[in-house]
BAVEX-963610 format. One record per residue (C-alpha): x, y, z. Coordinates in nm, 2 decimals, padded with zeros to 4 digits, always signed. Layout:
% BAVEX-963610
+--------+--------+--------+
|      u |      v |      w |
+--------+--------+--------+
|      X |      Y |      Z |
...
+--------+--------+--------+
***
This chain:
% BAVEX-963610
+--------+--------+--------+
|      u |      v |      w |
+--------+--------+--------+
| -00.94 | +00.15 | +00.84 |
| -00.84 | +00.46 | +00.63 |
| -00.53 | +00.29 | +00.54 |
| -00.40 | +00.44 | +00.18 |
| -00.11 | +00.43 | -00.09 |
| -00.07 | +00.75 | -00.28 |
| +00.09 | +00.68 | -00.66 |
| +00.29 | +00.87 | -00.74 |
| +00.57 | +00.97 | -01.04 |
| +00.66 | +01.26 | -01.28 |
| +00.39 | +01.34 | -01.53 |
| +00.33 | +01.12 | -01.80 |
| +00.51 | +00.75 | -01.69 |
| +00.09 | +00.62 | -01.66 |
| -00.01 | +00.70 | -01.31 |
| -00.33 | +00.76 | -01.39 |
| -00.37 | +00.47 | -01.61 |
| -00.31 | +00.26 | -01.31 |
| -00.56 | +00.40 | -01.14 |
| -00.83 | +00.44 | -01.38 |
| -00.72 | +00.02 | -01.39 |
| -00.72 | +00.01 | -01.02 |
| -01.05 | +00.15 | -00.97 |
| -01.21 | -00.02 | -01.27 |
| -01.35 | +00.38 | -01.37 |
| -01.19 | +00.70 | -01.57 |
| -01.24 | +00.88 | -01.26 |
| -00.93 | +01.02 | -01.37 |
| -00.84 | +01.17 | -01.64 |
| -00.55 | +00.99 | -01.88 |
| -00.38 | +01.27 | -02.09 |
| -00.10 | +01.29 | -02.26 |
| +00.03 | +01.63 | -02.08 |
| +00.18 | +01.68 | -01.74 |
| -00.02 | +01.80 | -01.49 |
| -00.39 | +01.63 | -01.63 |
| -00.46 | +01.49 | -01.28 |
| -00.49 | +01.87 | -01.08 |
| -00.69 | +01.72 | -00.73 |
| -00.59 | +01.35 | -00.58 |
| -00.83 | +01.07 | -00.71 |
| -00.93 | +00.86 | -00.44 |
| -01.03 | +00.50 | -00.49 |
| -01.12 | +00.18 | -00.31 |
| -01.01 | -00.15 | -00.47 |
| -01.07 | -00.49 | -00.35 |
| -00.80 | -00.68 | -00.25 |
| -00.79 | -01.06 | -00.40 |
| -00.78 | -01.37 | -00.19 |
| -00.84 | -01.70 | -00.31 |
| -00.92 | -01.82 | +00.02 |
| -01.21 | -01.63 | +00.08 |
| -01.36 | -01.78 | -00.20 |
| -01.27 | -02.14 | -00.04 |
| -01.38 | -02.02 | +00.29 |
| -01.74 | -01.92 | +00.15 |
| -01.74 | -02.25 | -00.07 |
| -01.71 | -02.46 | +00.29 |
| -01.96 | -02.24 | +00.50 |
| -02.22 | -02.20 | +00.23 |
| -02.21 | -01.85 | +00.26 |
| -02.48 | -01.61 | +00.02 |
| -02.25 | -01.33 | +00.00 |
| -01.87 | -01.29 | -00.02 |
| -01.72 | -00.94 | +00.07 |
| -01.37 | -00.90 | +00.05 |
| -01.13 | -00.66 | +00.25 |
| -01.03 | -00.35 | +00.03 |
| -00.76 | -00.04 | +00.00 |
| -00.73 | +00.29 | -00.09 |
| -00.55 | +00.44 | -00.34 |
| -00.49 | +00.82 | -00.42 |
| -00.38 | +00.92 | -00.76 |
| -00.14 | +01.24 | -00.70 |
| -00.07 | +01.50 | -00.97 |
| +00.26 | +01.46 | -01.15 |
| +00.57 | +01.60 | -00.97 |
| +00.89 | +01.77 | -01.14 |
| +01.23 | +01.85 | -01.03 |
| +01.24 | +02.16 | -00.82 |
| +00.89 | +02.07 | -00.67 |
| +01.03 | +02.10 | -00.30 |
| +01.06 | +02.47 | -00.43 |
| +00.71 | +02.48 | -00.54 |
| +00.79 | +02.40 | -00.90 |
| +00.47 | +02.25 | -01.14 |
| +00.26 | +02.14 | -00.87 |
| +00.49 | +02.09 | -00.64 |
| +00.31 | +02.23 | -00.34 |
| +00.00 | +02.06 | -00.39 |
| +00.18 | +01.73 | -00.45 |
| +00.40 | +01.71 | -00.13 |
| +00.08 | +01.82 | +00.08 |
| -00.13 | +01.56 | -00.07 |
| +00.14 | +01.23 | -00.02 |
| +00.15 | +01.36 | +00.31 |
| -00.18 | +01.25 | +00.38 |
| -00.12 | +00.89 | +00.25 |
| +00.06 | +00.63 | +00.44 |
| +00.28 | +00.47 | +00.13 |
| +00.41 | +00.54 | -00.14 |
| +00.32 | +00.38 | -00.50 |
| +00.62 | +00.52 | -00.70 |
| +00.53 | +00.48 | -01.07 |
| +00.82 | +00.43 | -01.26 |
| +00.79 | +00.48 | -01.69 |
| +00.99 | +00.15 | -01.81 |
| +00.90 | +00.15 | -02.15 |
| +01.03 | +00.35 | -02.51 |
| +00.74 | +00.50 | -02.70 |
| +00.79 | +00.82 | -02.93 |
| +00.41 | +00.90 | -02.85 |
| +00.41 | +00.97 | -02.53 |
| +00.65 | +01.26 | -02.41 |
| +00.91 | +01.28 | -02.10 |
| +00.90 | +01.57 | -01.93 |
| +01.31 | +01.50 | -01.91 |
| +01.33 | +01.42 | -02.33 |
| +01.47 | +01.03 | -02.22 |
| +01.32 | +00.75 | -02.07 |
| +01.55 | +00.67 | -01.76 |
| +01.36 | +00.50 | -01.46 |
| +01.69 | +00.54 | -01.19 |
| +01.71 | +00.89 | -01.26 |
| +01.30 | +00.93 | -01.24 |
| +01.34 | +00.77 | -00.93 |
| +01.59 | +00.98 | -00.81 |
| +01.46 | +01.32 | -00.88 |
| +01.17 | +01.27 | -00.67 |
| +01.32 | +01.11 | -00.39 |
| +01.58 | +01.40 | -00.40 |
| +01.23 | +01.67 | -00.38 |
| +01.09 | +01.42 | -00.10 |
| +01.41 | +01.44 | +00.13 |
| +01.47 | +01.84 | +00.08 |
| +01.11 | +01.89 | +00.12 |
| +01.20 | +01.65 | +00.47 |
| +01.48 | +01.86 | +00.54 |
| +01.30 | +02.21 | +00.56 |
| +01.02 | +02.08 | +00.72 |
| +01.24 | +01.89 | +00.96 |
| +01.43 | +02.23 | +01.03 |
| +01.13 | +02.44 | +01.12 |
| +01.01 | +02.16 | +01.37 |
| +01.38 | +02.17 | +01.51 |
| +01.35 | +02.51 | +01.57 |
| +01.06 | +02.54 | +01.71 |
| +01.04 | +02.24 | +01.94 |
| +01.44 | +02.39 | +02.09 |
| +01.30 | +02.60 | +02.34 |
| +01.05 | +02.36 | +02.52 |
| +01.31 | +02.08 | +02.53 |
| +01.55 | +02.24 | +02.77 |
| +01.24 | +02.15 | +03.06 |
| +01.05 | +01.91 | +02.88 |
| +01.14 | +01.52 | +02.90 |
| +00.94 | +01.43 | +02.61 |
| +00.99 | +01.74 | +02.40 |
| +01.36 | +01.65 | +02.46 |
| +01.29 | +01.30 | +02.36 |
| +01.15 | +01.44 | +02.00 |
| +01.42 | +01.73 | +01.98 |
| +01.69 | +01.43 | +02.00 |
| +01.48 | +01.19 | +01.75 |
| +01.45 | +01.49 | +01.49 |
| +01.83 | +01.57 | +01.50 |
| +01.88 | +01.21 | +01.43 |
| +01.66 | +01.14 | +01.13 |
| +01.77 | +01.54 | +01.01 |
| +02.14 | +01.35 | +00.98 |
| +02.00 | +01.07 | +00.80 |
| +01.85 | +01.29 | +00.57 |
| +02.21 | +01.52 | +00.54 |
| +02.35 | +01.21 | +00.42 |
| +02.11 | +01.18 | +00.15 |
| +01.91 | +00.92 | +00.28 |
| +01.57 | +00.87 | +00.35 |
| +01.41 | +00.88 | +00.67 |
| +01.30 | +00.50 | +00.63 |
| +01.64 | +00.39 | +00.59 |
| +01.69 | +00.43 | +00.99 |
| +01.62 | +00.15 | +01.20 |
| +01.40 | +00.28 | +01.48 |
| +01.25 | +00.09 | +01.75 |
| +00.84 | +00.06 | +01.80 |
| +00.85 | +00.39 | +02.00 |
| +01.07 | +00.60 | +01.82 |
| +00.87 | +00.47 | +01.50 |
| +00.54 | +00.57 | +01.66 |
| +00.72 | +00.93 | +01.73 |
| +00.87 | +00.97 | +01.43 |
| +00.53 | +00.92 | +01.23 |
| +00.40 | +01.24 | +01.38 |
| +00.69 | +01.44 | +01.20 |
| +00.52 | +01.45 | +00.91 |
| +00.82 | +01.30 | +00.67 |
| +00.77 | +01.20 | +00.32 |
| +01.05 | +00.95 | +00.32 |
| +00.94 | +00.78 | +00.62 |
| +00.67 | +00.63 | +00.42 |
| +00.76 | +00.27 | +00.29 |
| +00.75 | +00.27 | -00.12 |
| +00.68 | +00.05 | -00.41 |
| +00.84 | +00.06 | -00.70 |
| +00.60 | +00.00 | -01.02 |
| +00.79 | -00.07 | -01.35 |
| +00.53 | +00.07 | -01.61 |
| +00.63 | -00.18 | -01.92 |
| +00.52 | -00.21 | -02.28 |
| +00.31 | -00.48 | -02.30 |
| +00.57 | -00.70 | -02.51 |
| +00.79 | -00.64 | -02.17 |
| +00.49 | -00.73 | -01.90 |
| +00.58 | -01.10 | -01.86 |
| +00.97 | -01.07 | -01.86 |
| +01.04 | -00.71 | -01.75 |
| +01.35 | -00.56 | -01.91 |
| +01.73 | -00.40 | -01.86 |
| +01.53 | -00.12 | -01.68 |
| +01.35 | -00.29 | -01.46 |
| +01.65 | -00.54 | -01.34 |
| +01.81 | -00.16 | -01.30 |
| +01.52 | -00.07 | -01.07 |
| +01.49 | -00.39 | -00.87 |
| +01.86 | -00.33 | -00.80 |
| +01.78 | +00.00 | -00.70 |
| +01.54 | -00.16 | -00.47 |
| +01.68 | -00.40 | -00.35 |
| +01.95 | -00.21 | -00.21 |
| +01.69 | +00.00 | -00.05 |
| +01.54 | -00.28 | +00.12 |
| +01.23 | -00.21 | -00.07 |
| +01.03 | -00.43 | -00.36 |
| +00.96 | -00.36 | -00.71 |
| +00.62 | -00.45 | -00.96 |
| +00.63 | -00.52 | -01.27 |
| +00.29 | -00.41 | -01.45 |
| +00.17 | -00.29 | -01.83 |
| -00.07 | +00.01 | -01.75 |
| -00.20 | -00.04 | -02.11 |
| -00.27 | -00.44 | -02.03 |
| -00.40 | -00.34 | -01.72 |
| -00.67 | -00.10 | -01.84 |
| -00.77 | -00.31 | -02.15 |
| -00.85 | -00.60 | -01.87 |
| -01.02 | -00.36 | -01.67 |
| -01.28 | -00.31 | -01.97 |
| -01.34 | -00.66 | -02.00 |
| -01.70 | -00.79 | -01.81 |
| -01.64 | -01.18 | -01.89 |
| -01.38 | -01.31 | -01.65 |
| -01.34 | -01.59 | -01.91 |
| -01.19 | -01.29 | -02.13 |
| -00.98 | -01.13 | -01.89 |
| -00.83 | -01.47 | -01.84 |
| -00.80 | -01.59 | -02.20 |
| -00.65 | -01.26 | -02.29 |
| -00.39 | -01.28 | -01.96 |
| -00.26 | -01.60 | -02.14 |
| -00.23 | -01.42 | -02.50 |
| +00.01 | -01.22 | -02.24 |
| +00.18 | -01.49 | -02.07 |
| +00.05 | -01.41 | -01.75 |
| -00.12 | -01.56 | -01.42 |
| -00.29 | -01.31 | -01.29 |
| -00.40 | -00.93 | -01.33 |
| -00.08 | -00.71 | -01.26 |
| -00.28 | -00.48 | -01.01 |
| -00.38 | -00.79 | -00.77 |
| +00.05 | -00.81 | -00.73 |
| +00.07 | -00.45 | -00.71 |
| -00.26 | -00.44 | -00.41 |
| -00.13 | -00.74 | -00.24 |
| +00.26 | -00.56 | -00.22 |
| +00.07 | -00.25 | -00.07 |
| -00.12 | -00.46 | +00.16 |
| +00.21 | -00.60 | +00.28 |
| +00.38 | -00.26 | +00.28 |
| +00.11 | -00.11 | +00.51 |
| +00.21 | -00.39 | +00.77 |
| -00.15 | -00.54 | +00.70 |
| -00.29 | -00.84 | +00.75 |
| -00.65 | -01.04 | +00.66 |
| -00.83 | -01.24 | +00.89 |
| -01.19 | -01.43 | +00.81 |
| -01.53 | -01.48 | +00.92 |
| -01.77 | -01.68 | +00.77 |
| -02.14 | -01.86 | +00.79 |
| -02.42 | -01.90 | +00.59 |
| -02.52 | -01.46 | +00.57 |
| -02.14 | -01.38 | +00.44 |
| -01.79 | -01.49 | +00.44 |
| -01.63 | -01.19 | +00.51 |
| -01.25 | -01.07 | +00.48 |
| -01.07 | -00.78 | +00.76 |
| -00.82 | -00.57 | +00.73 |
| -00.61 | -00.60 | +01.07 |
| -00.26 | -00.45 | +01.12 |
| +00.04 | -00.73 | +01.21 |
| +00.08 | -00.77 | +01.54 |
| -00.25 | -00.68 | +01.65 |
| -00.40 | -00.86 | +01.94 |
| -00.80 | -01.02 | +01.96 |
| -00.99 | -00.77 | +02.09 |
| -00.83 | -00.48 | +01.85 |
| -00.97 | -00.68 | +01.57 |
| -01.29 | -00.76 | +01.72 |
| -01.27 | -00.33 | +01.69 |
| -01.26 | -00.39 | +01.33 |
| -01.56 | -00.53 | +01.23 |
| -01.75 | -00.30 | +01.53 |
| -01.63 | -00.08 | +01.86 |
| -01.90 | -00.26 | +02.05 |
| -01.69 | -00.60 | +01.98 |
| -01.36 | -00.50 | +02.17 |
| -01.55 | -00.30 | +02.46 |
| -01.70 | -00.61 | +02.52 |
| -01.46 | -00.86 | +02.42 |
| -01.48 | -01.19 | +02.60 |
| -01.31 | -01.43 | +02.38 |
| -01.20 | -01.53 | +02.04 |
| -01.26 | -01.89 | +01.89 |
| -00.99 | -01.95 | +01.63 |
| -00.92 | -02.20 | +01.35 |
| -00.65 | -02.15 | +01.11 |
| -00.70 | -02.14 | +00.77 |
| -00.52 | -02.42 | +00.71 |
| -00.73 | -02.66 | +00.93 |
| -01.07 | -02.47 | +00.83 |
| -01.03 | -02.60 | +00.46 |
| -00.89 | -02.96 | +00.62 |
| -01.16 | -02.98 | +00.81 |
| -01.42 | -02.89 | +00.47 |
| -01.54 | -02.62 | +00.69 |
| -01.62 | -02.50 | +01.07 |
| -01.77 | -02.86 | +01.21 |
| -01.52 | -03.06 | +01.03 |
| -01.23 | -02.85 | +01.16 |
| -01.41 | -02.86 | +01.54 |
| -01.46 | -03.22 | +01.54 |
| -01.08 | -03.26 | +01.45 |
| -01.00 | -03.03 | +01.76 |
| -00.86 | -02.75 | +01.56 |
| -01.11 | -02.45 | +01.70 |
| -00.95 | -02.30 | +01.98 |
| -01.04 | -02.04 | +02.28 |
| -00.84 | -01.77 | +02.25 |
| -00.85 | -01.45 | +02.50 |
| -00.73 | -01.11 | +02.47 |
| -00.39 | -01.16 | +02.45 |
| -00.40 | -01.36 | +02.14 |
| -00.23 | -01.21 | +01.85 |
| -00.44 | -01.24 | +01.51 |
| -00.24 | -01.42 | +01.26 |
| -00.30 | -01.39 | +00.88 |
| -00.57 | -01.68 | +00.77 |
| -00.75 | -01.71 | +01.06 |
| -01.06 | -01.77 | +01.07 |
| -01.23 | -01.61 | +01.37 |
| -01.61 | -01.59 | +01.54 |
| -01.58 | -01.31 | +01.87 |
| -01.80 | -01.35 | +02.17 |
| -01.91 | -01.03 | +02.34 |
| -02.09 | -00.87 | +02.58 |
| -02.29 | -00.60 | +02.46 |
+--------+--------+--------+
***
């Protein structure tokens, strides 16, 4: 669906790493010197769901193919990048193609690995590239002003933008992001086509030692404060941990080593799932004997918009939807067992998808 996070962070705090995890490959390059990742590494990643696998076990399925994301690794940024500093250009074009923002944050001491600011200090990492991302904002923000002035005077909808940029531009005088307004559905629709950096929702990734992967530590309570008064979410991860699992091939390994660790799960499957959710995505099913089969689908999104997903053909033809939750597929042990218990029901085109379900379309061709 072309739906993507861009990580980001100042050179050296293990964005790359995280990818290289992420993506299972060393399709980019892990250095220990700013600047080591020059062009944005793209990469699609599965995202992990349990249910599919319960899904499949009930429908007998041969094949299981989950939904997946895509994640950009984007050079290192450092202060004065909004003035073309480093790679500062290059960076602030390339986020501008993504549509959130994975901010890696370094959470960890290690004499071995530099700081291009000589002190590990996550709130002020944070800061200095959320100060380049809102003067970057500004002066791009300026120039649309500008421009846009003439054709408002007799324009109603130029007028309409004209008055939503002077708004945001405020926001952003005020040292605040551009996400930190509360816009309605159309004003948010509008304001997307700006172009703003710091309209993008953001993650905060606390890059940990892996003594600190299980607990965290003082910095990152500092930057879930920081977060939480943001109204955004914070990740705790251990790049290292996460690249040794991602050598692993026996998943008996991965988890024997994960509870050496004192940990659940993988660190990247919290980090894809809070991206998923950050994206405003959702995951709905289908399943028989071929393939059980996970979609991505934006919240909110109605039948015959996800019908779209799987193929255009689907919602030009739409005719219905027949729904059963996920819940009541793995009650029922399955499609038959769920239908015999009344649960599968006839849904149209104003049915809004809801996360779980499990869905077979009927269409004209």
């Amino acid at each position: 669906m072309g739906f993507n996070c861009g990580i980001v962070g100042l050179p050296n705090v293990g964005k790359s790493t995280l990818f290289n995890a992420l993506t299972a490959t060393a399709a980019a390059q892990a250095a220990n010197f700013p600047f080591c990742t020059i062009e944005p590494n793209v990469g699609r990643v599965s995202v992990p769901d349990d249910r599919l696998d319960q899904i499949a076990a009930f429908a007998g399925s041969a094949s299981i193919i989950p939904t997946q994301m895509e994640f950009v690794d984007i050079a290192g940024l450092v202060k004065g990048a909004s003035k073309g500093e480093g790679l500062g250009n290059q960076f602030l074009g390339n986020i501008r193609q993504t549509d959130a923002i994975i901010h890696v944050l370094r959470c960890f001491e290690d004499g071995d690995v530099t700081h291009v600011e000589g002190s590990v200090d996550p709130i002020r990492d944070a800061e200095t590239i959320d100060t380049e991302l809102l003067i970057a904002d500004m002066e791009s923000l300026e120039r649309q002003i500008t421009n846009i002035a003439r054709k408002a005077k007799g324009d109603k909808d130029a007028k309409a933008q004209s008055d939503l940029m002077l708004k945001i531009k405020a926001t952003l005088d005020d040292g605040k992001p551009a996400r930190s307004l509360e816009l309605d559905e159309d004003e948010l629709a509008m304001a997307k086509s700006f172009g703003l950096m710091t309209l993008k929702p953001i993650l905060y990734v606390c890059n940990v030692s892996e003594d600190d992967a299980a607990e965290g530590n003082e910095m990152t309570q500092k930057v879930a404060a920081m977060a939480a008064d943001q109204g955004a979410q914070s990740v705790i991860i251990s790049a290292a941990i996460e690249a040794e699992i991602a050598q692993m091939d026996s998943e008996e390994d991965k988890r024997e080593f994960l509870e050496t660790m004192g940990l659940s799960e993988p660190g990247l499957n919290l980090i894809i799932r809070a991206g998923f959710v950050l994206l405003g995505l959702q995951t709905y099913f289908t399943a028989g004997p071929k393939e059980a089969r996970a979609w991505t689908v934006r919240k909110g999104a109605k039948a015959p918009e996800a019908a779209g997903v799987i193929h255009t053909d689907f919602q030009k033809g739409f005719i219905k939807a027949e729904v059963i939750s996920f819940a009541d597929y793995i009650a029922g042990k399955g499609e038959q067992g769920a239908k015999d218990a009344g649960k599968l029901r006839q849904e149209g085109k104003e049915y809004i998808v809801q996360d779980g379900d499990v869905i077979l379309f009927k269409f004209n061709v």
